[in-house]
DRENKOLTOR-745201 format. One record per residue (C-alpha): y, x negated, z. Coordinates in steps of 0.25 Angstrom, whole numbers, plus 5000, padded with zeros to 4 digits. Example, Ala and Ser with C-alpha at 12.3 -4.5 7.8 and 13.67 -1.06 7.14 Angstrom:
2
498249515031 499649455029 
end
This chain:
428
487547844999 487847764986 488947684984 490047754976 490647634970 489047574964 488947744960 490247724952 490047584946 488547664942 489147774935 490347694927 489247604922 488347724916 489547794911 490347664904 489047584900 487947674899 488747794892 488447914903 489348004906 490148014919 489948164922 488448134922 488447994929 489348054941 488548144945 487348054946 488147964955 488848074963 487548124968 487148014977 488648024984 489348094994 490548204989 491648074994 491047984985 490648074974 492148094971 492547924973 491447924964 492047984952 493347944954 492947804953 492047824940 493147934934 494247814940 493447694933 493247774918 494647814917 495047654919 493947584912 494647484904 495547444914 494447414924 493647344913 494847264909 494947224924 493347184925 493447094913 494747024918 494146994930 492646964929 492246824923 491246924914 491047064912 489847104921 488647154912 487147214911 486747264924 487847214931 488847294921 488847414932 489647314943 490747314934 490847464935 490947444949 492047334947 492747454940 492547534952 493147444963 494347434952 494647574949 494547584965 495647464966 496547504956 496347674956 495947724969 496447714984 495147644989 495847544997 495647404989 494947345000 493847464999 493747454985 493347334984 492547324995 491547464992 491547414977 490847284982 490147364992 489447454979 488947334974 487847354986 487447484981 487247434966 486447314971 487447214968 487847144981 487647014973 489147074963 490047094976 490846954976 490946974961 491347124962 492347094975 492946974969 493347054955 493847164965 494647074973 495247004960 495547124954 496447164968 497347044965 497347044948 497547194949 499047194943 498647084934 497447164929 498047294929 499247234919 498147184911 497547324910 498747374906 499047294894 497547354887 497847484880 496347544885 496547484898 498247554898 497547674895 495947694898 495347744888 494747694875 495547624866 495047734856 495347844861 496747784864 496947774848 496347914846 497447974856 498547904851 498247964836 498048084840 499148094851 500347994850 501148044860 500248084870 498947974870 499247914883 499448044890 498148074887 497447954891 498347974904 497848104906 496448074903 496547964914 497148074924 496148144935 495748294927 496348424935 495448514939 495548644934 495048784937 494848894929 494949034936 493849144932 494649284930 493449344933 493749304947 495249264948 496549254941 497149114941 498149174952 497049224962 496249104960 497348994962 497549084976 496249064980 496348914977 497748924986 496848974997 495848854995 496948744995 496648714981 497948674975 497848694961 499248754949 499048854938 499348814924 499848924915 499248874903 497948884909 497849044913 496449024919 496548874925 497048814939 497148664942 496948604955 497848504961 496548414963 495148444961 494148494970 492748524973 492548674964 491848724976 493048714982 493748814975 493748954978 492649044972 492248914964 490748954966 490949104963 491549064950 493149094951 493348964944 492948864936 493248714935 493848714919 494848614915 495948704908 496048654896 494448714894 494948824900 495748864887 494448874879 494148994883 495549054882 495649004868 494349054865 494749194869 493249274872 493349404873 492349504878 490849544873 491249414863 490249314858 490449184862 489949034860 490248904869 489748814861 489948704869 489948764882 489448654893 489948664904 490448804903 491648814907 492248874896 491148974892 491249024908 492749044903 492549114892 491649194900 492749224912 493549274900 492749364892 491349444895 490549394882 489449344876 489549164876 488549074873 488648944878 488148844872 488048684876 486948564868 487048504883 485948564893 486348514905 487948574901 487348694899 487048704913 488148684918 488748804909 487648894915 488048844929 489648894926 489249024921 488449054933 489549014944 490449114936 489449204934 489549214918 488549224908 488349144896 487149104889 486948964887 486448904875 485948744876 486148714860 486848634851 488248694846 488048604832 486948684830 487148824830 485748854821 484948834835 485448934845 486449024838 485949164837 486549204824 487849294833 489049244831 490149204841 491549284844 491949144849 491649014851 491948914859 491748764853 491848654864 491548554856 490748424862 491848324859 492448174864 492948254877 494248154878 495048264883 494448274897 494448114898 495148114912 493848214917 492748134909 493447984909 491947914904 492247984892 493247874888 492247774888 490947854884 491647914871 491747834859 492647844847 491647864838 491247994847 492448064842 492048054827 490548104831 491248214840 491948264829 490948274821 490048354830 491048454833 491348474819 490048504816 489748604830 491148684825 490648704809 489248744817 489748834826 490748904816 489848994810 489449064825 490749104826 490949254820 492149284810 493449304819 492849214831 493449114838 493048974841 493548884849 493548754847 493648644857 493548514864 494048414875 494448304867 495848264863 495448194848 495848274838 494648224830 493848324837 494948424840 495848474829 495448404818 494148444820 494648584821 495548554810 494348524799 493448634805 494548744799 494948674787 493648674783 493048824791 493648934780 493449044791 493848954803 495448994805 496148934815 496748994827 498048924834 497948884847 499448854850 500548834840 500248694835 498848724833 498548734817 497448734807 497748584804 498048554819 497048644826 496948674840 497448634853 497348504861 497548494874 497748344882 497248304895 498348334905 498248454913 496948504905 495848414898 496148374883 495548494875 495548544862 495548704856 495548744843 495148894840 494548954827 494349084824 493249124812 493849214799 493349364797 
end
């Protein structure tokens, strides 16, 4: 069996240095574990990416160098014995002692004085280290100091609750499929199973657990009476409103959790369209558990001119592909794989995938407009610019304070991910 430790060390090296993402490097290394260590292997790598700098702030106080080339991967692994120290219940003699031991599996027994002297300092400098730490505004806070800046513009009084949040374990939420069960019915059954889990009014088709738990687990899981859908994308759907025997484009549909929502609420017609392949399975994989029916288009939603038939849409859904820094605390490499320059980029793309997606919608459509970030770069200024300059685009207020020159409504990370709505109807 591999070590879990070397496997952690691994996947942090590919994901800070080489760029990959996370949700494709842990599944690689999971496969070569046992369910035990499947799970202490993401919560050391999910553990070490939320406190980066402060583990890199204690590296470089302690060793004489940072370690370099092919040797850069063992101080991942000095990140994993310190995220273990300072984070986790291992007891301290076990951390230290299964962190030297990975050194074995990664071919290394040569580093384990180095790697159990630096462990063993760190145990006795730890309240000298730590206030260290706490003096370094991106070591205070964990994240880049850019996207510190960015939320203190945009949100004065709330920044640090959102790097908070963002640092905080996600709930897990389900959402209930009417077709099978009201909320009511379904929270029974989950009563029945153990399962503890609250309602939220706010969320009339959503229930959160107490603590997550294998989906298979879950009553009626397989035969689709639920659906794992974090509840602020389960307002997409609502928003959107479909109604039956309706047209109806996802533009960005990958993994499908929306379109399956849309489908739960209204019999019609939806295309579901996503540039990613392999994504596009995964929405062919959610509409078969529920037993829906979409058809599934692989083709770029910038370009319109290659797959469109020429029929336009009662409604559209537009999930734009965006910074996604609003679902941080469930994707914690996207603070050190995004960079500030993205955001600029980002909003250009989705700039131009609404102005090309426009025309598909039919005069009195909807379309709803949406992403996961909290930058209103791509949020409502975007939406903001798209109406002042779109003569037949009008906008439609979401809640009171959502107007024309403030458009939309952004929800922060906190009992649902950071998301952003916006809805636009075409004139007759």
């Amino acid at each position: 069996m591999a070590n879990v430790r070397a496997l952690a060390a691994e996947t942090l090296f590919q994901v800070v240095d080489k760029g990959q993402s996370l949700s494709t490097q842990l599944p690689y290394a999971a496969q070569k574990l046992n369910p035990k260590d499947k799970a202490l292997l993401q919560q050391i790598c999910y553990g070490v990416l939320r406190y980066l700098p402060t583990l890199e702030h204690y590296c470089q106080q302690l060793l004489d160098q940072p370690l370099k080339g092919k040797r850069r991967v063992f101080q991942f692994l000095l990140y994993v014995g310190m995220y273990q120290l300072q984070y986790m219940r291992t007891p301290e003699h076990a951390a230290v002692a299964e962190t030297v031991n990975a050194l074995q599996s990664m071919r290394a027994p040569g580093l384990k004085a180095l790697v159990n002297a630096i462990l063993r300092t760190f145990q006795r400098q730890f309240t000298e280290l730590q206030d260290s730490a706490n003096r370094i505004p991106v070591c205070q806070y964990n994240h880049p100091s850019w996207f510190i800046k960015k939320l203190q513009a945009a949100y004065p009084q709330k920044w640090q609750d959102i790097l908070a949040a963002n640092q905080e374990q996600a709930p897990m939420w389900l959402r209930v499929n009417k077709a099978h069960y009201s909320v009511e019915e379904y929270s029974e059954l989950l009563d029945e199973a153990g399962i503890e889990h609250c309602l939220e009014p706010h969320f009339e088709d959503g229930i959160v657990l107490d603590k997550p738990c294998d989906v298979y687990s879950l009553p009626g899981f397989r035969e689709g009476a639920c659906s794992v859908q974090d509840a602020a994308a389960q307002l997409a759907a609502r928003y959107l409103a479909p109604q039956d025997n309706e047209r109806i484009l996802d533009a960005c549909a990958a993994p499908g959790g929306k379109t399956c929502h849309i489908l739960e609420l209204a019999n019609a017609s939806v295309d579901a369209l996503d540039a990613d392949s392999n994504r596009l399975l995964r929405v062919e994989e959610n509409l078969k558990r529920l037993e829906l029916n979409a058809q599934c288009i692989h083709a770029d939603a910038s370009d319109p001119s290659s797959w469109w038939d020429g029929i336009a849409y009662d409604r559209i859904l537009l999930d734009v592909p965006c910074s996604a820094t609003g679902v941080i605390r469930r994707h914690p490499d996207i603070k050190w794989l995004r960079r500030n320059s993205d955001i600029d980029d980002l909003a250009q793309l989705q700039k131009q995938i609404l102005n090309n997606i426009w025309p598909l919608l039919k005069p009195g459509g909807t379309l709803l407009y949406a992403t996961c970030s909290v930058l209103p770069t791509e949020n409502s200024d975007q939406v903001a610019a798209f109406l002042q300059s779109t003569d037949d685009a009008i906008h439609q207020p979401l809640h009171e304070n959502d107007t024309p020159s403030s458009p939309g409504l952004q929800l922060l990370p906190g009992i649902s991910d950071g998301f952003y709505y916006a809805k636009i109807t075409k004139q007759l």
